[in-house]
C-alpha positions in Angstrom: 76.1 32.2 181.3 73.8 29.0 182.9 73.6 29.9 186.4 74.4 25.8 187.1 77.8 25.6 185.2 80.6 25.3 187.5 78.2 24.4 190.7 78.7 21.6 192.2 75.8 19.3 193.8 76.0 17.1 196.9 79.9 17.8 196.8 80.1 15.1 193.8 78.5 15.9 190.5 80.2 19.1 188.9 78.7 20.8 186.3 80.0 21.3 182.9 77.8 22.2 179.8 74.2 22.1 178.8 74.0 19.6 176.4 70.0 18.9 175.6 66.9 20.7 177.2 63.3 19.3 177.3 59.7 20.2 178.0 60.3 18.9 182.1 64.2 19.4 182.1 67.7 20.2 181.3 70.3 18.0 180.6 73.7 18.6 181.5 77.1 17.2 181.2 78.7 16.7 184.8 82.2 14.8 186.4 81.4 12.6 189.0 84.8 13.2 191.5 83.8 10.0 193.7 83.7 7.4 191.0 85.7 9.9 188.6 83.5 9.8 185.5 81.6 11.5 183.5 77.5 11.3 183.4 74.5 13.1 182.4 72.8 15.1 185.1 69.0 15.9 184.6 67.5 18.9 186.4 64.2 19.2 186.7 63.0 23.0 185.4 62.0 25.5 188.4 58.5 25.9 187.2 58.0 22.2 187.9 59.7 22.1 190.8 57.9 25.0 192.4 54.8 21.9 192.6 55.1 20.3 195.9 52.8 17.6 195.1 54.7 17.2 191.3 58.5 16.9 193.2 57.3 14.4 195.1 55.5 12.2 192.2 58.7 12.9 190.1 61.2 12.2 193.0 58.8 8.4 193.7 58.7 7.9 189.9 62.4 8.1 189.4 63.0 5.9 192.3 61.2 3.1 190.5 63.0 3.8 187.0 66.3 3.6 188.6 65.8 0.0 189.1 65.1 -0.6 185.8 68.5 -2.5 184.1 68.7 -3.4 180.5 71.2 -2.9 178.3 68.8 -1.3 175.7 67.9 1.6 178.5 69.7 4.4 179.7 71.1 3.4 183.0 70.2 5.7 186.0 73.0 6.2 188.6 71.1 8.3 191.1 68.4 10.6 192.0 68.4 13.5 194.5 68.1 16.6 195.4 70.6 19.4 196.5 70.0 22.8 197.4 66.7 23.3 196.3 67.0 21.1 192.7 65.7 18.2 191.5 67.9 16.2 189.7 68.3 12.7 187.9 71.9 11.1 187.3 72.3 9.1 184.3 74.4 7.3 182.3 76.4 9.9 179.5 75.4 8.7 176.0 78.1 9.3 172.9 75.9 8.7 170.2 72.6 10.5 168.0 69.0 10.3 168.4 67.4 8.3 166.5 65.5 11.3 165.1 69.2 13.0 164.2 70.1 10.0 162.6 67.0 9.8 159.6 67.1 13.5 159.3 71.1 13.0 158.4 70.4 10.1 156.3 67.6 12.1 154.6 65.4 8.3 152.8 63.4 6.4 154.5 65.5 3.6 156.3 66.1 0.6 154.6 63.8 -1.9 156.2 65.8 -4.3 158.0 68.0 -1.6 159.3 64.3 -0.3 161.0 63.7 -3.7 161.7 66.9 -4.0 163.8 66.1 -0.5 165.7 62.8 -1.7 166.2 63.4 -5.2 167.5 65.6 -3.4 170.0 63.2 -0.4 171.5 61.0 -3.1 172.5 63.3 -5.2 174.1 63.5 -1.9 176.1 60.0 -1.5 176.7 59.0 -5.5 177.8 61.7 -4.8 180.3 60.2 -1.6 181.3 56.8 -3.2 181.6 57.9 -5.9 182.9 58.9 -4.0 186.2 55.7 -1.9 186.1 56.5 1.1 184.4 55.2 2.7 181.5 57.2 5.5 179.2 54.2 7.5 177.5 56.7 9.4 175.6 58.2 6.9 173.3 59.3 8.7 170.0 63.1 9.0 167.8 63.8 12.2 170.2 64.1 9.6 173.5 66.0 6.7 171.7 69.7 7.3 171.7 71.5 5.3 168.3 74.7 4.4 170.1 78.4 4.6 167.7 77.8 0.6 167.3 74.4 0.4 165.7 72.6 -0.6 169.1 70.0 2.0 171.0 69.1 2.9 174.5 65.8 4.2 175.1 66.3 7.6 177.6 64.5 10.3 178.7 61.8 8.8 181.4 61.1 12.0 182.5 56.9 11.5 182.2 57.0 7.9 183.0 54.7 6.6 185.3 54.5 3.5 187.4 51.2 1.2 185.7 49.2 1.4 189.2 49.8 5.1 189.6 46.6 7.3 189.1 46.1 8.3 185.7 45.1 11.9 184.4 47.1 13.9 186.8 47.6 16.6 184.1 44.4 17.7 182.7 45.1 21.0 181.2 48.0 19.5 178.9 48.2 16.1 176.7 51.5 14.3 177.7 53.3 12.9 175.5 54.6 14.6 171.9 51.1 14.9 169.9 52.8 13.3 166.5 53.3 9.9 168.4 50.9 10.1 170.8 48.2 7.3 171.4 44.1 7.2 171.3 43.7 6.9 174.9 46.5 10.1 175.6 44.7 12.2 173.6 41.2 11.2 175.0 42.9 11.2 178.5 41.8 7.7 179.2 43.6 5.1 181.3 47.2 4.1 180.0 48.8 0.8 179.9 51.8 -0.9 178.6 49.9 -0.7 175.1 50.2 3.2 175.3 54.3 2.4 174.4 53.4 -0.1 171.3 51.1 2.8 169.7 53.9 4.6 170.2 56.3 2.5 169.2 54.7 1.7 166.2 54.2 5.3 165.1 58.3 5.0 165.1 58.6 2.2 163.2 56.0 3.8 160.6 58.3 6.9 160.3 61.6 4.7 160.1 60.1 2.5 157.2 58.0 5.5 155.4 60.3 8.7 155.7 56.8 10.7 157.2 54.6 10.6 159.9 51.5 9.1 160.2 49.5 12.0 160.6 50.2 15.5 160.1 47.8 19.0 160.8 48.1 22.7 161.7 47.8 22.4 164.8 48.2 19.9 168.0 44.6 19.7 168.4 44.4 18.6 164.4 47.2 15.9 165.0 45.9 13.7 168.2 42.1 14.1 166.7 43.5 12.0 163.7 44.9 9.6 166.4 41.8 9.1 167.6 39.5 8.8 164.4 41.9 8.2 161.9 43.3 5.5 160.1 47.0 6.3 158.4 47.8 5.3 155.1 49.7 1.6 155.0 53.7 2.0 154.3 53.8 0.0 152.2 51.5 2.9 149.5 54.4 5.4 150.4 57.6 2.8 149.7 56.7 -0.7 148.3 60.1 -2.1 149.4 58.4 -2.3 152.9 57.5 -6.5 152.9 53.9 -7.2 153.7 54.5 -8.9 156.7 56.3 -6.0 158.2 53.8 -3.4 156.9 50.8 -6.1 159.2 53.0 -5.5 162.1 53.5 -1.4 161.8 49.4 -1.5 161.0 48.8 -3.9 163.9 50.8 -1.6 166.5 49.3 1.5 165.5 45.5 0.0 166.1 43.4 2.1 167.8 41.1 -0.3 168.7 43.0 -1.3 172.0 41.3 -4.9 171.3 43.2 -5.5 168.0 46.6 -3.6 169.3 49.1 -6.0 170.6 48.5 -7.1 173.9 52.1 -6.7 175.4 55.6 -5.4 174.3 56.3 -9.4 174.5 53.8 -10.5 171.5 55.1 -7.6 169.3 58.7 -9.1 169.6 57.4 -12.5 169.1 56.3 -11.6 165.8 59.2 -9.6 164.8 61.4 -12.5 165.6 59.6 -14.4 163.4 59.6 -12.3 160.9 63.2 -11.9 161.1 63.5 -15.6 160.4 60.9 -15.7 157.7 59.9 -12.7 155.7 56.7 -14.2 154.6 55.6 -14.6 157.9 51.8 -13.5 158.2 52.0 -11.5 161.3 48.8 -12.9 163.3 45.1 -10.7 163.7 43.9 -8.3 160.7 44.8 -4.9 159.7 43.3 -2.8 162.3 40.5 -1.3 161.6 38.3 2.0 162.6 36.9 1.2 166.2 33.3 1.2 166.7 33.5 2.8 169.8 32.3 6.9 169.6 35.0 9.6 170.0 34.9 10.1 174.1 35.6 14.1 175.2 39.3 14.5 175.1 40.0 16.3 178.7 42.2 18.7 177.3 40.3 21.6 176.7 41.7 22.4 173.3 41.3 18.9 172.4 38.2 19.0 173.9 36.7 21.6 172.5 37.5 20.5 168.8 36.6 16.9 169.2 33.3 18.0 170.6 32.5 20.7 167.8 33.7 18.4 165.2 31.1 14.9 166.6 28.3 17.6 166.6 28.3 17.8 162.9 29.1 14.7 161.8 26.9 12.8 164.4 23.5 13.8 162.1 24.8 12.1 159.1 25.8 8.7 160.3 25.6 7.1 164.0 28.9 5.7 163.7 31.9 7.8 162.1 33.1 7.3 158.7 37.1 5.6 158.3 37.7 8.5 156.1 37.3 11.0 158.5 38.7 13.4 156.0 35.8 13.1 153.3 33.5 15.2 153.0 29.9 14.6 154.6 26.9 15.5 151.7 25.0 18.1 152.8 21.6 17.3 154.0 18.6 17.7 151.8 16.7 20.8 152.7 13.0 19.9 153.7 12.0 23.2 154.8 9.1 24.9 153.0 9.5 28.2 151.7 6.8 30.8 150.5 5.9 30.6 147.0 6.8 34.3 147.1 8.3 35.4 143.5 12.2 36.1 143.3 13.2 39.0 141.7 15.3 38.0 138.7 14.6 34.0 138.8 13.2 33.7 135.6 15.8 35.1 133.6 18.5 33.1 135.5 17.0 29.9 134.3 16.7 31.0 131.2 20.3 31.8 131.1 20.8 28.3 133.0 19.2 26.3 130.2 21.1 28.2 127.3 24.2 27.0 128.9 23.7 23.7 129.8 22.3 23.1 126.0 25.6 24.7 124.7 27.1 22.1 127.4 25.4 19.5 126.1 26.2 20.1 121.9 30.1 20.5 122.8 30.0 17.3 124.6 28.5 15.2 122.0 30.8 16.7 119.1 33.8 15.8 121.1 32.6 12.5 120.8 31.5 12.2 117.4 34.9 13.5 116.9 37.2 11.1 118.7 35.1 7.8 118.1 34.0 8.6 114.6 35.2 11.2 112.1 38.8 11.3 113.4 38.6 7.4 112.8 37.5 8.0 109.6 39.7 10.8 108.7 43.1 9.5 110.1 42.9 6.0 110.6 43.5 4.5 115.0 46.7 3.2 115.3 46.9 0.1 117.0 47.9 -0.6 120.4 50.3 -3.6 121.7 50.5 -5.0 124.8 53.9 -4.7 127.1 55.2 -8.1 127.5 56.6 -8.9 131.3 60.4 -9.3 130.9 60.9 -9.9 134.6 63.0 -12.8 135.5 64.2 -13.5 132.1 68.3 -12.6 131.5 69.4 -11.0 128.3 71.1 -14.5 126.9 67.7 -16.0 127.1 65.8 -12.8 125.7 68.0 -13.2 122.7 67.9 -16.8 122.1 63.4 -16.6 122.6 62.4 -13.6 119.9 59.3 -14.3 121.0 58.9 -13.3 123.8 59.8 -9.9 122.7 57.3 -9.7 119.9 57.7 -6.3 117.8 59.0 -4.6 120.6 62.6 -4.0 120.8 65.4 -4.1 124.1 67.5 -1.6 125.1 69.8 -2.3 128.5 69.8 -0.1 131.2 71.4 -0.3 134.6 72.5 -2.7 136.9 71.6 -2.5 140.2 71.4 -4.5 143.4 68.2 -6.7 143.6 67.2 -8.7 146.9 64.2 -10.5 144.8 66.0 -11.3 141.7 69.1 -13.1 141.2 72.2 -11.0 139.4 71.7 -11.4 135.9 68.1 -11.5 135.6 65.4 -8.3 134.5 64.3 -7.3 137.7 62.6 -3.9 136.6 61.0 -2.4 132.9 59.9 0.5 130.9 57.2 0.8 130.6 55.2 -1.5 132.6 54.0 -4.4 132.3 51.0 -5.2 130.7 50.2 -1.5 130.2 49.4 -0.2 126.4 51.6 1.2 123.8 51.1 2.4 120.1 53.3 2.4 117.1 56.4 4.9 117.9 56.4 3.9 122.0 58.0 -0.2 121.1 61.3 0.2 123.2 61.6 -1.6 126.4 64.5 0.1 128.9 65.4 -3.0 131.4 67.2 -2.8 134.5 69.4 -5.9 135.7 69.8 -7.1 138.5 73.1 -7.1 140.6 72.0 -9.4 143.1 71.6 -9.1 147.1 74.4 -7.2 148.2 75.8 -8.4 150.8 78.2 -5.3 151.9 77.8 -4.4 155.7 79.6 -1.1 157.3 82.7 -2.5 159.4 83.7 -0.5 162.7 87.1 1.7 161.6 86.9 3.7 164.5 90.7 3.8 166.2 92.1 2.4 162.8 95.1 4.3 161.2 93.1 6.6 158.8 95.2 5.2 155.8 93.7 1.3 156.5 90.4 2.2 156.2 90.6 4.3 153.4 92.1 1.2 151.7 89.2 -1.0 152.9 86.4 1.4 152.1 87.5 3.2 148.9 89.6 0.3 147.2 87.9 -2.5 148.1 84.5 -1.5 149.3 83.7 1.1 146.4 82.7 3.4 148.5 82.8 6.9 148.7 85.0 8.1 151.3 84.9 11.7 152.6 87.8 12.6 155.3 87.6 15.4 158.0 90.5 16.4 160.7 89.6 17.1 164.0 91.6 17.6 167.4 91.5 14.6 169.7 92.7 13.9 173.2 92.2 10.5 172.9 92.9 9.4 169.3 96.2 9.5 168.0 97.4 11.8 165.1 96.5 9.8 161.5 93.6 7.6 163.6 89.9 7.5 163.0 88.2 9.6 165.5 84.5 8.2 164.1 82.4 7.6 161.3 79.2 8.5 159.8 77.7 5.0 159.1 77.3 2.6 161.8 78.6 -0.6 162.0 77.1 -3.9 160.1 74.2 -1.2 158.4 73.8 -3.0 154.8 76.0 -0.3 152.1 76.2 -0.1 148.3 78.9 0.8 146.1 79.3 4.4 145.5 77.6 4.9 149.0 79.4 8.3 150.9 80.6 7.9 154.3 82.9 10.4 155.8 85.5 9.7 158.3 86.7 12.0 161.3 90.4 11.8 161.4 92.7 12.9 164.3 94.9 15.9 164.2 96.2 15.1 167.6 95.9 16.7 171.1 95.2 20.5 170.6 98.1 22.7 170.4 96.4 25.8 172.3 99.0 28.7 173.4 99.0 31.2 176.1 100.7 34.6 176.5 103.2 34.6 179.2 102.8 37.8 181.4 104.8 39.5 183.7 105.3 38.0 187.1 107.7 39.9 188.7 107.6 41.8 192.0 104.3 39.5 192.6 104.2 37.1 195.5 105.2 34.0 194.9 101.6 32.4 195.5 99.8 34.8 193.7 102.3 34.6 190.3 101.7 30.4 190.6 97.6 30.9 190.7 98.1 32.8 187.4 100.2 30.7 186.0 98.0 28.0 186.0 95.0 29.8 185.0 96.8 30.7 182.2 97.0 26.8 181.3 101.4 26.9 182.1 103.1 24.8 184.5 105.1 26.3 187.6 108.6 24.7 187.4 111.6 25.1 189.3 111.1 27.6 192.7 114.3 28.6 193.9 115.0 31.9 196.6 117.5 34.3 196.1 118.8 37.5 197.8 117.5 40.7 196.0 118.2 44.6 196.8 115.5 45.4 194.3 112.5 43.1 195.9 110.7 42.5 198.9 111.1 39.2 200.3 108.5 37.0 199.2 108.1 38.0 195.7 109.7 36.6 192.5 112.6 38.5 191.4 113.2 36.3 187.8 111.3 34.4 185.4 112.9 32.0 182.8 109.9 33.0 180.2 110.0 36.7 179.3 106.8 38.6 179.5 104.6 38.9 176.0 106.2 35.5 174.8 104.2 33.0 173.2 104.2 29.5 174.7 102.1 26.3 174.3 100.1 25.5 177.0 101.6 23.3 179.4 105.0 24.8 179.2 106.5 25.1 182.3 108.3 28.3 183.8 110.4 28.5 186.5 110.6 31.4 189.3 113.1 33.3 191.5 112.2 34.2 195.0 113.4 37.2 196.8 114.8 36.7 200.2 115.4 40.6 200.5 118.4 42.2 200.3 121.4 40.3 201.4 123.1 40.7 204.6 127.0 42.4 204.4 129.0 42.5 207.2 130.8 45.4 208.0 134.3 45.9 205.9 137.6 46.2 207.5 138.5 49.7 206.8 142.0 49.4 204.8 144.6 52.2 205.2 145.0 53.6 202.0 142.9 51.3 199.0 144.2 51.5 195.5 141.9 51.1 193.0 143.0 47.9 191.2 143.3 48.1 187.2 140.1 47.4 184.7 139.7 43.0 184.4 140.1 42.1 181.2 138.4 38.8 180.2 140.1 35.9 181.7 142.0 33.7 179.0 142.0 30.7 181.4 140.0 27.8 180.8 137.6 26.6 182.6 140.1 23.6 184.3 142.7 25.9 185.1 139.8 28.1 186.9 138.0 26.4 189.3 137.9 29.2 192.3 137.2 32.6 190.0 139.7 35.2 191.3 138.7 38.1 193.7 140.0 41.1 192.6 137.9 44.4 194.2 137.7 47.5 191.9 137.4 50.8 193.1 133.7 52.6 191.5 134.6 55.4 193.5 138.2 56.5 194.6 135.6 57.5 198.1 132.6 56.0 199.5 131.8 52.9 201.4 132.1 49.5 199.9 129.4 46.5 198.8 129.1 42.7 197.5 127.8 41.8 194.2 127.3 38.3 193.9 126.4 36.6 190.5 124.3 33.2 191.9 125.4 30.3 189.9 123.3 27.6 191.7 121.0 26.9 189.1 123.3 26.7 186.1 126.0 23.4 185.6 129.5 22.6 183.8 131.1 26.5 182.0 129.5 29.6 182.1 130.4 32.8 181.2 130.2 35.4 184.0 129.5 39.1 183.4 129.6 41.9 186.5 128.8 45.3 185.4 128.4 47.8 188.3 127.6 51.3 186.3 129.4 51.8 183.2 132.4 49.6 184.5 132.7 46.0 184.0 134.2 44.3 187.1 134.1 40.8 186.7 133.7 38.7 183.1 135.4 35.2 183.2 134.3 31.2 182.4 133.5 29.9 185.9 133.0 26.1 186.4 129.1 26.3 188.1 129.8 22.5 189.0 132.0 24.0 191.6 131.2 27.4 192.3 127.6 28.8 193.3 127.9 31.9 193.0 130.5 34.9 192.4 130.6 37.2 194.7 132.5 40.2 194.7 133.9 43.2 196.6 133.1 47.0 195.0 133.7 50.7 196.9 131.6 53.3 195.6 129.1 55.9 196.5 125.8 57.2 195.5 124.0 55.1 193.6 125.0 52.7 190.9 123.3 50.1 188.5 124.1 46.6 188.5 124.0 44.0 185.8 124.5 40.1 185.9 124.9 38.2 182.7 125.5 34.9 182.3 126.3 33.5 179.2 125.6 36.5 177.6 121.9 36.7 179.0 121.0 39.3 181.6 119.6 37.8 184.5 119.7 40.0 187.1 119.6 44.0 187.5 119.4 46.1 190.5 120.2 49.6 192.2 123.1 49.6 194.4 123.5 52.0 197.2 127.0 52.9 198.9 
């Protein structure tokens, strides 16, 4: 079990469950008894914390991030230490990662629905910068996508105030390599532009489905950082506009000169953007810099950068853009002996034969193909595919030719933001490419139109409205799963997987969480009896029961102080909550001593009385002889915590002395009078139940 569930730090935050763990800390759930409320508590991990000189930079840094407040960043309550730990208190996020959320949609995001995450991590980070603090670990793992489609940007744990001193870690890049900038992996001074690198390595992933760069190893990843250029979005998913595609490119520069200049200027442009989709986002596609690849100070990092300038820096004096293709080897100037080789003459021999052999095969493939099969079989001719785009069928039909020979066949419909519904808005084959006799079908697609759908917010709505509203008017495809809920009544919807106002299709799958209700957890009821009183509630609570009504009675069989009765027998099933009630023993009852009568006569058996319950208000008190000899003792049947008729039942061995209705309204108990001796069992029922049984000594 984690050692720091259960504790409890500065006598406020109590621990609850581990819910996320990073390279610098764990995260855990916690309550907050002062403002009753629950948060997230970070701890800092003990390796770190052993660093007297890291504490103290993580305990200043914090400090400065918890007076960052936006609502597009993870708010931080407080920041503290208690017996011996480092922690951070933050605001508790119900929601995904942004990461989570395109591995569970599986494409790469539609692009306004990037453009809206986007728009938002850098309100987040001019805010940040604004106040002097830079993240350098901005990637989908530290940006929270909230149930309501907005974000919060968490997890400041390496952030670092912009006048700190840089390269404090040298033995370690900070900073996740994928998303890491130029200057972090060369270990250079940071800035704010260290985020927009970052940032735009998001936004690349969002909009493509992959990263930028990829390699086998760390060391292989931030080298292509530094001298790579990735491969434009808009190559791995044209439905990426151009303008937005500028933006991604102009983020990711390395060339600091050519990056965006501030978190402010990036927003700028995606603002306008937003209002105009052929916007041409200012500057040119980044380029390679011309600056040379400086030492990375991570050793690894180091080590390969250094190797891999040593070989290239011969060839050219400035590196290549494609750092991936191979150099040419160069020529070979030394000069060798003109000592014979053993063998060389017959290898050219054998050289020559081949390359003739080479040489005849190549020029009867071509006599082949451009003559005799000409000759033999006749070329068939090749037609041109006409462009049907933007044309409808009604106007295909009524213009033959535009068509030509070829002939249509319909295909789908689907929706189309460029074309309007009705109109071609995609072929087979191509365009303009080249077809012969036998290949003169065209398959067309048609456009639906924009669709306008967006996901509405059914959380809380009775689980048959939204079913209506998704599946029957939406066309969607609704999946529904129960779950127990607190919160959420039974038949509600707990939450969904699509966010609110994301753009949806027809046919689209969404699955719903629907309430089952609070949990209906049970508990075994055990045996309580002969335990003290204080001891029997402690278990009953930790057994998730109630304690109900306490009342004290007098009892020959236990000591005062523990309970002599329980309403719930032991080894019954119950639902948690249920409440039981307890007897208390107030040891055995005092009897005063009996006036010794001169000759007793044991009075006849009772029968059951045929009175009712009016006509018997004050039970009769008839004594019965158990023993013709012997002393005599009370029995008393306590009635206190019964109302209106009961049935009253005294055995006292194998006789019954007493068994009547009583009215409890006005009688508490029954006692009554027995002579006996030895030892004799007694049994109490009441309406047929037994509720008491004890030894009775004469």
């Amino acid at each position: 079990m984690d050692q720091y569930i259960g504790k409890m730090l500065d006598n406020r935050y109590e621990i609850i469950e581990c819910i996320g763990t990073g390279g610098m800390a764990v995260v855990y759930k916690a309550r907050d008894h002062r403002l009753n409320r629950l948060v997230a508590v970070k701890i800092l991990k003990p390796e770190l914390a052993s660093d007297a000189d890291f504490r103290r930079r993580f305990h200043d840094e914090s400090q400065a991030v918890a007076m960052l407040s936006h609502a597009n960043i993870v708010s931080v309550y407080d920041v503290s230490r208690s017996d011996g730990l480092n922690y951070i208190v933050m605001e508790l996020i119900d929601g995904l990662t942004l990461k989570q959320y395109m591995q569970r949609r599986g494409t790469p995001l539609n692009w306004r629905e990037a453009l809206h995450f986007i728009t938002q991590i850098m309100r987040a980070l001019s805010h940040a910068h604004s106040r002097g603090i830079i993240h350098r670990d901005i990637k989908p793992h530290n940006i929270m996508v909230l149930r309501d489609g907005s974000v919060k940007v968490t997890d400041f744990g390496i952030a670092q105030l912009a006048s700190a001193a840089q390269n404090t870690m040298t033995q370690e890049a900070i900073g996740s390599v994928h998303y890491i900038s130029p200057e972090q992996a060369k270990g250079s001074h940071v800035d704010c532009r260290t985020d927009i690198y970052s940032a735009g390595v998001v936004l690349y992933e969002m909009l493509t489905g992959r990263l930028p760069f990829e390699g086998d190893t760390p060391v292989a990843v931030a080298i292509q950082h530094i001298k790579s250029i990735p491969v434009p979005p808009r190559d791995l998913n044209p439905d990426v506009p151009r303008a937005l595609e500028a933006i991604t490119m102009r983020a990711m520069a390395p060339d600091l000169g050519q990056r965006y200049a501030s978190a402010d200027e990036m927003l700028d442009d995606l603002k306008e953007f937003r209002k105009n989709p052929d916007f041409q986002a200012a500057g040119p596609v980044p380029e390679e810099p011309d600056e040379p690849t400086r030492v990375v100070p991570v050793a690894g990092i180091a080590a390969s950068a250094r190797a891999k300038a040593e070989r290239e820096e011969p060839a050219k004096p400035r590196p290549e853009r494609q750092v991936r293709r191979r150099e040419p080897e160069p020529e070979d100037d030394y000069d060798y002996d003109d000592e014979p080789r053993r063998g060389g003459g017959a290898l050219a021999g054998v050289a020559a034969v081949l390359i003739i052999l080479a040489f005849i095969g190549c020029m009867m493939y071509f006599l082949f193909n451009f003559f005799i099969k000409d000759l033999l079989f006749g070329e068939a001719p090749e037609f041109e595919v006409p462009d049907l785009r933007g044309y409808t069928m009604e106007q295909l039909e009524q213009n033959k030719a535009i068509l030509g020979d070829f002939t249509l066949e319909e295909g789908d419909v689907v929706f189309n933001a460029e074309y309007p519904e009705g109109q071609i808005c995609a072929q087979n084959p191509e365009p303009k490419s080249k077809v012969r006799e036998g290949g003169m079908t065209i398959t067309v697609t048609i456009s639906g139109g924009e669709d306008n759908m967006y996901m509405p917010f059914v959380e809380g709505w009775d689980a048959r409205k939204a079913v209506q509203l998704l599946q029957n008017e939406m066309g969607m495809d609704v999946k529904q799963e129960e779950d127990w809920s607190d919160t959420i009544t039974k038949g509600f919807v707990i939450s969904q997987s699509l966010v609110q106002d994301i753009k949806v299709v027809k046919g689209q799958e969404v699955t719903i969480v629907v309430s089952k209700g609070p949990e209906q957890k049970q508990a075994t009821v055990t045996r309580f009896l002969n335990v003290p009183i204080e001891d029997a509630k402690v278990q009953i609570e930790q057994l998730g029961l109630k304690v109900g009504e306490v009342r004290e009675q007098y009892s020959d069989e236990y000591a005062e102080g523990r309970v002599s009765w329980q309403s719930i027998e032991p080894a019954t099933q119950v639902d948690k909550g249920t409440s039981i009630d307890l007897w208390v023993s107030k040891g055995p009852e005092p009897v005063a001593t009996p006036t010794p009568e001169p000759t007793p006569t044991p009075p006849p058996p009772s029968e059951p009385s045929d009175v009712p319950p009016a006509q018997s208000n004050q039970p009769p008190e008839p004594t019965m002889n158990v023993s013709a000899t012997g002393s005599s003792q009370t029995v008393t049947a306590d009635l206190s915590g019964y109302t209106g008729s009961v049935q009253v039942t005294i055995t006292v061995g194998d006789k019954t002395i007493f068994d009547s209705m009583v009215d409890a309204n006005l009688n508490n108990s029954v006692p009554r009078t027995v002579y006996g001796s030895g030892e004799q069992m007694v049994y109490i029922y009441i309406n047929g139940a037994l509720v008491s049984s004890y030894l009775l000594r004469f």
